[in-house]
ChimeraX commands (.cxc) that place a marker at each C-alpha (Angstrom):
marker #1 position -40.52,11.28,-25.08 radius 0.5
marker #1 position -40.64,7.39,-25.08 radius 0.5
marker #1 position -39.19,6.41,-21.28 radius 0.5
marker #1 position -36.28,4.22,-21.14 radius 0.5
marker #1 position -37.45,0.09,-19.91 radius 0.5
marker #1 position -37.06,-0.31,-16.60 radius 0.5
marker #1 position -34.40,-2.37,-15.36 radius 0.5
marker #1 position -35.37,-5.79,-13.77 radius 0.5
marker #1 position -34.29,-6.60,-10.40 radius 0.5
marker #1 position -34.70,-9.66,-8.28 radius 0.5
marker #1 position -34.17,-9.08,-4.47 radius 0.5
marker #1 position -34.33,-12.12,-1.84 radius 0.5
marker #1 position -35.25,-10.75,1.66 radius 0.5
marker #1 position -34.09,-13.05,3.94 radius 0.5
marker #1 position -35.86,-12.27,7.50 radius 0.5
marker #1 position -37.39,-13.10,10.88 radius 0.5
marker #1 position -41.05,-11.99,11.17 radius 0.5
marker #1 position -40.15,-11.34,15.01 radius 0.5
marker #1 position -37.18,-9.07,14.28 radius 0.5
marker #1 position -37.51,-5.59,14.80 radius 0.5
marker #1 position -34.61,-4.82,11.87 radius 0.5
marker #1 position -36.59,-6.69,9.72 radius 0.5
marker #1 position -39.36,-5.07,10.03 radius 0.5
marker #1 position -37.51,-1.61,9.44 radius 0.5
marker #1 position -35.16,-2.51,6.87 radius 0.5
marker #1 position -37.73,-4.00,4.71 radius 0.5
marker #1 position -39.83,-0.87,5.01 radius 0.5
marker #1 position -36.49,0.96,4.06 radius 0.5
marker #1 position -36.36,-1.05,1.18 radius 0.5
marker #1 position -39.98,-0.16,0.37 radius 0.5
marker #1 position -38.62,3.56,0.21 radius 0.5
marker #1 position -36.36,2.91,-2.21 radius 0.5
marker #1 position -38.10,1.01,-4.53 radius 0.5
marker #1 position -40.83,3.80,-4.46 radius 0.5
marker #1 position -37.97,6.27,-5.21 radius 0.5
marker #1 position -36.91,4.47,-8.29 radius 0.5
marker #1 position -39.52,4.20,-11.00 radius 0.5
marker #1 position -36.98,3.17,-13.46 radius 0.5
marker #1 position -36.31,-0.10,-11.52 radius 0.5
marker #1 position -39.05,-3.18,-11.45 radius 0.5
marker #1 position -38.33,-5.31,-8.27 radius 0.5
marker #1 position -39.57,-8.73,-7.34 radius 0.5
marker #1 position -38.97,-9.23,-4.13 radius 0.5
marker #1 position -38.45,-12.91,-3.36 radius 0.5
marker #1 position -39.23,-13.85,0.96 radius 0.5
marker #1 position -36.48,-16.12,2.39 radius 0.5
marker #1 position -37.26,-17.40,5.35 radius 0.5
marker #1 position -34.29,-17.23,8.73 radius 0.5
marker #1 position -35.60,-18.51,11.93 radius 0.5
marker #1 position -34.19,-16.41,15.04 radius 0.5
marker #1 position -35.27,-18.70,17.38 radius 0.5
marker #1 position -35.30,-21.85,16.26 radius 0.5
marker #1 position -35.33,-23.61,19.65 radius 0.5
marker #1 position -38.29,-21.45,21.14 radius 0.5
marker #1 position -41.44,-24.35,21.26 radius 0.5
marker #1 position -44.81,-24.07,19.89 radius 0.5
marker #1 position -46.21,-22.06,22.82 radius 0.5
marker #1 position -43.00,-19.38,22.38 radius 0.5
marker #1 position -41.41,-17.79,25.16 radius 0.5
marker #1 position -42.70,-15.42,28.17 radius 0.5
marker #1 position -41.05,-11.59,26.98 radius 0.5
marker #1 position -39.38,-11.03,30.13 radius 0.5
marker #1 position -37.03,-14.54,30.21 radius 0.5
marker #1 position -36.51,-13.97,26.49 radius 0.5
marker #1 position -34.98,-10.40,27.16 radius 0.5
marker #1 position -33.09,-11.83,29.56 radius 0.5
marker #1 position -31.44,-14.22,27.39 radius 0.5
marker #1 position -30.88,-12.55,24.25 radius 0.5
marker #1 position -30.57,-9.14,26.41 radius 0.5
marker #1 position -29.41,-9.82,29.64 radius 0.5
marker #1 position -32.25,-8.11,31.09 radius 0.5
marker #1 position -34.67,-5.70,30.78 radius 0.5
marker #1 position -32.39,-2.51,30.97 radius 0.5
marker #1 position -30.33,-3.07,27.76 radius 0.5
marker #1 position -33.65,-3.99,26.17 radius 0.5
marker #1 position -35.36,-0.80,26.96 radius 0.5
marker #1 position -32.59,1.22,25.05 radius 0.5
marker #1 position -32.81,-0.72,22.06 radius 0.5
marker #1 position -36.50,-0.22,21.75 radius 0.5
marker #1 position -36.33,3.19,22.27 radius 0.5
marker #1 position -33.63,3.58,19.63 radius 0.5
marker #1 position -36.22,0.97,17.53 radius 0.5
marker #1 position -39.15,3.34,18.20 radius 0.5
marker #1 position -37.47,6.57,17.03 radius 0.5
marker #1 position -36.29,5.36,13.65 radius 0.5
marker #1 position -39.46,3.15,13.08 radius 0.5
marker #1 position -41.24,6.10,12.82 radius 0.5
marker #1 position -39.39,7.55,10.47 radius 0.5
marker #1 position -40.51,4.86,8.15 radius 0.5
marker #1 position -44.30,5.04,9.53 radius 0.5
marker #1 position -43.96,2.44,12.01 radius 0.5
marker #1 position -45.49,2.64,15.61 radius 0.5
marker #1 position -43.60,0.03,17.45 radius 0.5
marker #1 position -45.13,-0.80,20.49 radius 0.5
marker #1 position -42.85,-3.72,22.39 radius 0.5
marker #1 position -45.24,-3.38,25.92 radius 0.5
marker #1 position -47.83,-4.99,24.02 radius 0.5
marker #1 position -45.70,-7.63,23.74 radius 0.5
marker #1 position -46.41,-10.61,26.24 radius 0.5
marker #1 position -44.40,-13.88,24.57 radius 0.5
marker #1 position -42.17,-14.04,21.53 radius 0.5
marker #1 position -43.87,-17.01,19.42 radius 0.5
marker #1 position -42.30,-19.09,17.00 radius 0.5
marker #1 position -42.55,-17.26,13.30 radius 0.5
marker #1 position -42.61,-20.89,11.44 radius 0.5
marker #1 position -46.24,-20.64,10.78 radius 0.5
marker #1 position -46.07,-17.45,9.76 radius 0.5
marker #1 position -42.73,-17.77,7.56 radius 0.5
marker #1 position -45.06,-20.74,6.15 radius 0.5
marker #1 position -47.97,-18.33,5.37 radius 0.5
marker #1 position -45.75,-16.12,3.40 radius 0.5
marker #1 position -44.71,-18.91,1.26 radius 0.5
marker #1 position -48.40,-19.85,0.46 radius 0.5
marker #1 position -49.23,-16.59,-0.07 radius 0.5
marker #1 position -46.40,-15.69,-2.14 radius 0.5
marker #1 position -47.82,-18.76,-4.69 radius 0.5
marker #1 position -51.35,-16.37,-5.49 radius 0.5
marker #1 position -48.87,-13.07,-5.39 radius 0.5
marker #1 position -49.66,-11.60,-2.38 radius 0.5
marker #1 position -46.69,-12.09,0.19 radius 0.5
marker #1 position -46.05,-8.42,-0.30 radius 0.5
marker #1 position -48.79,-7.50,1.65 radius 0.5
marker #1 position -48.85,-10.26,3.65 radius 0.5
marker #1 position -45.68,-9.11,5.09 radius 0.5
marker #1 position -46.42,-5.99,6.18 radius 0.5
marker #1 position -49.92,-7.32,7.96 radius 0.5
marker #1 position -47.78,-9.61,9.63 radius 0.5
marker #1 position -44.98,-7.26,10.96 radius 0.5
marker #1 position -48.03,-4.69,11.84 radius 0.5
marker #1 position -49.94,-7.07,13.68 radius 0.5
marker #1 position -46.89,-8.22,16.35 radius 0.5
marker #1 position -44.75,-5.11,16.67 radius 0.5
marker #1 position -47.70,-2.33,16.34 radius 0.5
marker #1 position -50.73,-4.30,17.21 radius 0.5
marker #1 position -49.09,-6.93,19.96 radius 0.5
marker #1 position -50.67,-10.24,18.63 radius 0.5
marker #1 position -49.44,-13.36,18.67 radius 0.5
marker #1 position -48.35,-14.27,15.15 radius 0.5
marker #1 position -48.20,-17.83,15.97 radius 0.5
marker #1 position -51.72,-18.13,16.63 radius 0.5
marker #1 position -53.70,-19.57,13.85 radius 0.5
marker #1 position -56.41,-17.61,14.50 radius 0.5
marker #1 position -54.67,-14.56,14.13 radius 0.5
marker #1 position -52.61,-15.47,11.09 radius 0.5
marker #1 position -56.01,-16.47,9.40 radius 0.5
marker #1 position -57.45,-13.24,10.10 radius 0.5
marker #1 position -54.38,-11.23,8.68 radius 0.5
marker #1 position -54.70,-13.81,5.25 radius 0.5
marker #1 position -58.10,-12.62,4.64 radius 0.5
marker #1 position -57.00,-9.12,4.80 radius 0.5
marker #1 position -54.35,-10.38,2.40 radius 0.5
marker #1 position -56.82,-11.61,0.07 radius 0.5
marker #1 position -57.61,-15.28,0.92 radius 0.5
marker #1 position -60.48,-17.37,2.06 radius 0.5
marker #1 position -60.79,-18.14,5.38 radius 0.5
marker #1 position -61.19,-21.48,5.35 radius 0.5
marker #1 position -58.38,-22.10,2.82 radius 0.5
marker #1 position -55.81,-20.08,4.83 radius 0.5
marker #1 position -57.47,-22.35,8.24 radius 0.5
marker #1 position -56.82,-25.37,6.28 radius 0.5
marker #1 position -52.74,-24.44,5.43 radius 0.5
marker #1 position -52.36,-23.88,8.56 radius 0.5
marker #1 position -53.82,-26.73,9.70 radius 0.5
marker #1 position -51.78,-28.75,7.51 radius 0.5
marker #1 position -48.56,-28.30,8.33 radius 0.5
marker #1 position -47.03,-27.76,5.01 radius 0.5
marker #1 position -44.52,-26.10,4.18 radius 0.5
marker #1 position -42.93,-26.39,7.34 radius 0.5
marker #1 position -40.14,-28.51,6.56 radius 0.5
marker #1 position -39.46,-26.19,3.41 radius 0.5
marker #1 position -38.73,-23.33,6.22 radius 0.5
marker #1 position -36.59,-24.64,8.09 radius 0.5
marker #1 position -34.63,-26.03,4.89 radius 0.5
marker #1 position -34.43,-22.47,3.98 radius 0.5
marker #1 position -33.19,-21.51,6.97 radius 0.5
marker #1 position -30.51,-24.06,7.12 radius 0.5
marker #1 position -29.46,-22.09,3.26 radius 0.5
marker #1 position -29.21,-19.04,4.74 radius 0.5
marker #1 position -26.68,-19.83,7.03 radius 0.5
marker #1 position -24.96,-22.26,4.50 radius 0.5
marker #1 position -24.48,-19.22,2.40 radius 0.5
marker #1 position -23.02,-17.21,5.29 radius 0.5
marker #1 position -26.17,-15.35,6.77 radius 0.5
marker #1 position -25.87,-14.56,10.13 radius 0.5
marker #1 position -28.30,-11.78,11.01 radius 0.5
marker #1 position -31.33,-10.52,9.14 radius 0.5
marker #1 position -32.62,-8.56,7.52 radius 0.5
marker #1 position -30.23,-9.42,4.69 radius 0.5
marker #1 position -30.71,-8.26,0.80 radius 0.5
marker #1 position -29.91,-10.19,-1.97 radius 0.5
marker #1 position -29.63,-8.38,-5.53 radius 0.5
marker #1 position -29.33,-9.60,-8.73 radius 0.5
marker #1 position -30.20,-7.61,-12.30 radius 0.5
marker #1 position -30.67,-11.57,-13.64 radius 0.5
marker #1 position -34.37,-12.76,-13.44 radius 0.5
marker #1 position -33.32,-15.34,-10.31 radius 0.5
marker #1 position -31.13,-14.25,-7.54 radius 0.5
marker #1 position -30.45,-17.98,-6.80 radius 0.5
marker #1 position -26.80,-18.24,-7.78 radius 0.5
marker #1 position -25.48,-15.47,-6.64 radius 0.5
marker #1 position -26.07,-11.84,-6.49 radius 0.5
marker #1 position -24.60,-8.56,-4.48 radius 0.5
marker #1 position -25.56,-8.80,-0.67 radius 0.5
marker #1 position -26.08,-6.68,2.33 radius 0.5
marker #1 position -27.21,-6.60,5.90 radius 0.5
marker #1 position -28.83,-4.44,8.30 radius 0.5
marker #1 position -31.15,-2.13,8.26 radius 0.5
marker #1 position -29.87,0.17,5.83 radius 0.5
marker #1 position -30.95,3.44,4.65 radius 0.5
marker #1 position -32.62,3.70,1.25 radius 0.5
marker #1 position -29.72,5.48,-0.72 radius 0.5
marker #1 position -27.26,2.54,0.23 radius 0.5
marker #1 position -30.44,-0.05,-1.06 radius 0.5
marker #1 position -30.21,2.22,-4.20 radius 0.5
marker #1 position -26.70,2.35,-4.79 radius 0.5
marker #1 position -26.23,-1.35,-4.46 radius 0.5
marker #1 position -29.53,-1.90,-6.91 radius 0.5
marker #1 position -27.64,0.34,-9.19 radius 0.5
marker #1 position -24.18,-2.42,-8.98 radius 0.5
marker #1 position -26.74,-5.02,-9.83 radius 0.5
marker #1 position -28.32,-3.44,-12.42 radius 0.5
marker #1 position -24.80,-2.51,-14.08 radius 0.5
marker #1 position -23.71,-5.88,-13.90 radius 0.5
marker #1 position -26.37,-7.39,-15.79 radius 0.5
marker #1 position -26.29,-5.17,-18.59 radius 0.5
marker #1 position -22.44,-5.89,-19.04 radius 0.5
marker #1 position -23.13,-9.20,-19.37 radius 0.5
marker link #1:1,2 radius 0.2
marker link #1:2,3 radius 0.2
marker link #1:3,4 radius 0.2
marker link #1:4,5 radius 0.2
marker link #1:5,6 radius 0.2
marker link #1:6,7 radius 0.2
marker link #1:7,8 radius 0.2
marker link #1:8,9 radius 0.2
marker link #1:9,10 radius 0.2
marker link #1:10,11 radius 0.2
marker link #1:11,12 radius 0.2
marker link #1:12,13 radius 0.2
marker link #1:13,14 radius 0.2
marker link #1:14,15 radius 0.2
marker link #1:15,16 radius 0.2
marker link #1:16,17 radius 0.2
marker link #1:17,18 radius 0.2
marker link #1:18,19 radius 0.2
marker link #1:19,20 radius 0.2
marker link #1:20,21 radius 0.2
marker link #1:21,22 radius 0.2
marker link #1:22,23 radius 0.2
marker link #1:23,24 radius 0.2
marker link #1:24,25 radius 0.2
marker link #1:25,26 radius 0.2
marker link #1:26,27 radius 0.2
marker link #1:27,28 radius 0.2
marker link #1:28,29 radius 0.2
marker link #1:29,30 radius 0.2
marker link #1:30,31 radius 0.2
marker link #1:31,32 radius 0.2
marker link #1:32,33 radius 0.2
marker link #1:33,34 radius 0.2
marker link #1:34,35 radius 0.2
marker link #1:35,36 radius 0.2
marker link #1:36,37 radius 0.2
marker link #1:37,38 radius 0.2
marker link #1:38,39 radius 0.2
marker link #1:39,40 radius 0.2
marker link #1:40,41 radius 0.2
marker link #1:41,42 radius 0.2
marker link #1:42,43 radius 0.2
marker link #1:43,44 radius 0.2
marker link #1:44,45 radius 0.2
marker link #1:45,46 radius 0.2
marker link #1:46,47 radius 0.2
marker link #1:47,48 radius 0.2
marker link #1:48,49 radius 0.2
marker link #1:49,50 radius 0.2
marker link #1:50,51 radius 0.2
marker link #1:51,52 radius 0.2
marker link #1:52,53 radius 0.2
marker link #1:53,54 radius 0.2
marker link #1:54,55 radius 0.2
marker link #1:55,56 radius 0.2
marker link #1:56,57 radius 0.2
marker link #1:57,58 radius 0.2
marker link #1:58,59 radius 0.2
marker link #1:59,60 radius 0.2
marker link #1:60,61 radius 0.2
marker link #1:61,62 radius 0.2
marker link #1:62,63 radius 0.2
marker link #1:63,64 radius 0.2
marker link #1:64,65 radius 0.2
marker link #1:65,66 radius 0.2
marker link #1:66,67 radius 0.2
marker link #1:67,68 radius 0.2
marker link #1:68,69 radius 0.2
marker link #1:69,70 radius 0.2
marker link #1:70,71 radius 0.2
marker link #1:71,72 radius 0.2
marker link #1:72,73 radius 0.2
marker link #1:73,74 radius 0.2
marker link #1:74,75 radius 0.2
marker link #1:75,76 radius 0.2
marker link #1:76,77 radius 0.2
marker link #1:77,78 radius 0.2
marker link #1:78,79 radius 0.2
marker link #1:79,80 radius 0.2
marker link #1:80,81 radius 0.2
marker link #1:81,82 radius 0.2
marker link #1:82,83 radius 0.2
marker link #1:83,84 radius 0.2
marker link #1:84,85 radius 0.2
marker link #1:85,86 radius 0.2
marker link #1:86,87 radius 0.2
marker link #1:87,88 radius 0.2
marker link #1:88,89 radius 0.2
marker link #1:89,90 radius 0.2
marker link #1:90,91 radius 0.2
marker link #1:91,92 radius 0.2
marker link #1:92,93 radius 0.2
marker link #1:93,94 radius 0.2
marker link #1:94,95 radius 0.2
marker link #1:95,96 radius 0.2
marker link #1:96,97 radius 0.2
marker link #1:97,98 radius 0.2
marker link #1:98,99 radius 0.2
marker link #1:99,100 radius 0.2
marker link #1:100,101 radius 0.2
marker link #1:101,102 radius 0.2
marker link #1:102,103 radius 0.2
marker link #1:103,104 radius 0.2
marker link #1:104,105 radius 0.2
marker link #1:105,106 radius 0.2
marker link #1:106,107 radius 0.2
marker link #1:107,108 radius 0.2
marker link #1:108,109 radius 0.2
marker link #1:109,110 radius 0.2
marker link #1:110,111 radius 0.2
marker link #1:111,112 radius 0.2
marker link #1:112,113 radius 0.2
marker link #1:113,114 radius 0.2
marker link #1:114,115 radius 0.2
marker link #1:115,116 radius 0.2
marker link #1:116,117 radius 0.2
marker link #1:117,118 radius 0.2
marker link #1:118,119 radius 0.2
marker link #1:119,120 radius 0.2
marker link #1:120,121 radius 0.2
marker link #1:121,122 radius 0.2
marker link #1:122,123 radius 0.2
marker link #1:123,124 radius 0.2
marker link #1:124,125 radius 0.2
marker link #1:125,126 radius 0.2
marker link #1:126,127 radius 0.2
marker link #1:127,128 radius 0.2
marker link #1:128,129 radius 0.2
marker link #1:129,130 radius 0.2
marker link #1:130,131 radius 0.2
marker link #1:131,132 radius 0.2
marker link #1:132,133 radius 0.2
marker link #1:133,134 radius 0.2
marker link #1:134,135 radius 0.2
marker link #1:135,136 radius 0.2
marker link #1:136,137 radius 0.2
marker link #1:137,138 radius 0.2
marker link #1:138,139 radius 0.2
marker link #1:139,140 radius 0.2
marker link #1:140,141 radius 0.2
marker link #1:141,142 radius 0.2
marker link #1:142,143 radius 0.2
marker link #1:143,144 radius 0.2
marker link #1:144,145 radius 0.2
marker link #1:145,146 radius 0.2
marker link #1:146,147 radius 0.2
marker link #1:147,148 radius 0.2
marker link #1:148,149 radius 0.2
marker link #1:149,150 radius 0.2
marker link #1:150,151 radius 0.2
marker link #1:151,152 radius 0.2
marker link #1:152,153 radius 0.2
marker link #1:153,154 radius 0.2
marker link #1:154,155 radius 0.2
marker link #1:155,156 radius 0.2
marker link #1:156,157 radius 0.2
marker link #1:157,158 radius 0.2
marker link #1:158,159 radius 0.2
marker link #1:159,160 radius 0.2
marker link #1:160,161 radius 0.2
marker link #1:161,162 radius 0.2
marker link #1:162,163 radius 0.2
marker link #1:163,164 radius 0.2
marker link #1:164,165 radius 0.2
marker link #1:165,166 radius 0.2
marker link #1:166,167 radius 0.2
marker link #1:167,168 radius 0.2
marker link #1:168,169 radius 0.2
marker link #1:169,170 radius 0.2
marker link #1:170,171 radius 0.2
marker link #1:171,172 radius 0.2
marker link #1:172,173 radius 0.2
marker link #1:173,174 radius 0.2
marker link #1:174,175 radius 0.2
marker link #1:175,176 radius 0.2
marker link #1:176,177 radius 0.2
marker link #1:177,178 radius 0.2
marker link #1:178,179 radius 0.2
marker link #1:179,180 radius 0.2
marker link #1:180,181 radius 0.2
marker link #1:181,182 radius 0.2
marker link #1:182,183 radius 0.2
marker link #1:183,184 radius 0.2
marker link #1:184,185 radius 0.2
marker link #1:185,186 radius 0.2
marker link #1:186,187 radius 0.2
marker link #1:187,188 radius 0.2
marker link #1:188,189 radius 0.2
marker link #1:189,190 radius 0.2
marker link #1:190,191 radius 0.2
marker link #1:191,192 radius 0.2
marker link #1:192,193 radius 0.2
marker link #1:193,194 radius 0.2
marker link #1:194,195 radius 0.2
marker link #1:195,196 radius 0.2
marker link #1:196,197 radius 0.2
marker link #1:197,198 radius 0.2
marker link #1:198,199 radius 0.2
marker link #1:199,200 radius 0.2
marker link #1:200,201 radius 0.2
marker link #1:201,202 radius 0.2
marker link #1:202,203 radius 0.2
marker link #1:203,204 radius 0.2
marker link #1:204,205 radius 0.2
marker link #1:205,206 radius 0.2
marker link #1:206,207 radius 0.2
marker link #1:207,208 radius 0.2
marker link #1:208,209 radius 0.2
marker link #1:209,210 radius 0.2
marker link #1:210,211 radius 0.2
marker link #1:211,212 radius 0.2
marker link #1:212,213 radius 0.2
marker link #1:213,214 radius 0.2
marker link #1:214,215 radius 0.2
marker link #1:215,216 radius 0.2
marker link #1:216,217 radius 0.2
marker link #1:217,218 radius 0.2
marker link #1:218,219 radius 0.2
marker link #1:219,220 radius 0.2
marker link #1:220,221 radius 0.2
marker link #1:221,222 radius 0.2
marker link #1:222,223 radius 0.2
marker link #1:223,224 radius 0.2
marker link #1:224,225 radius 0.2
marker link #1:225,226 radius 0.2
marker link #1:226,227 radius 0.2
view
């Protein structure tokens, strides 16, 4: 039997590379996808800064729980809730390795040079491994280099983006479309069953389980063929 094409799907994944959600709705999303050979996905990374006030040298963990948490108490309950469904979805989340919360622009800005030679998929997921498993600071440069060799790249080529500062001003421009378009929180899914999900698409947030992802990739996939 000759199998049916498989329908095209473009998904933007707007996300923080320091949020925990992220990091477990996007390996949600990996679920589904794997559950559904009949669907090919590009997943397209859109940038949404958190923290867009923390400075280059982030913030100490303990006075940034206090602010977004009002202390470590509350904190403590959401990791623990974070921990238990993380691994669920093979994630080891270890917050007390966690020092500072660093800026993600450098990192957001790795994805999008990385995403130019087809690799921001993995990328992603060496990224999200290295600060919430691993504890390291993913605004170092030295780390981030490390994790784009594993990706794929030279060293000295990923040294040198970094370096340069590009693409920095394109992240925080995509940041400022997120919440343009009405995007509060992250993670957030985009889907379209046209080849672009610029203008438009069917959207959800959260972390949501796989069989919601699929249900919603089966809206956008129905939509494009009746058009």
């Amino acid at each position: 039997m000759i199998s049916p094409p498989a329908g095209q799907l473009d998904i933007e994944v707007v996300f923080d590379l320091v949020c925990p959600w992220c990091f477990l709705g996007i390996r949600r999303l990996r679920r589904a996808l794997a559950r559904r050979s009949d669907i090919r996905a590009e997943l397209r990374w859109r940038p949404f800064l958190l923290n867009p006030d923390i400075g280059g040298s982030g913030m100490q963990r303990h006075d940034y729980m206090m602010r977004k948490f009002g202390g470590e108490e509350r904190a403590r309950r959401l990791h623990g809730t974070l921990t238990e469904l993380g691994l669920a979805e093979g994630i080891t989340f270890r917050f007390d390795l966690q020092r500072r919360v660093p800026p993600s622009v450098d990192a957001h800005r790795l994805v999008r040079f990385a995403a130019q030679q087809g690799s921001a998929d993995t990328l992603v997921d060496l990224i999200f491994t290295a600060y919430f498993s691993e504890g390291h600071d993913i605004a170092d440069p030295s780390v981030l280099t490390r994790l784009a060799v594993l990706a794929g790249f030279e060293r000295e080529a990923a040294w040198r983006f970094l370096a340069s500062g590009v693409e920095a001003e394109a992240v925080h421009a995509e940041n400022l479309r997120a919440h343009r378009l009405g995007i509060n929180g992250v993670p957030c899914f985009v889907m379209s069953g046209k080849h672009g999900a610029q203008g438009g698409g069917h959207a959800i947030a959260g972390a949501q389980e796989p069989e919601v992802l699929e249900r919603l990739m089966d809206v956008a996939l129905a939509e494009s063929a009746e058009d």
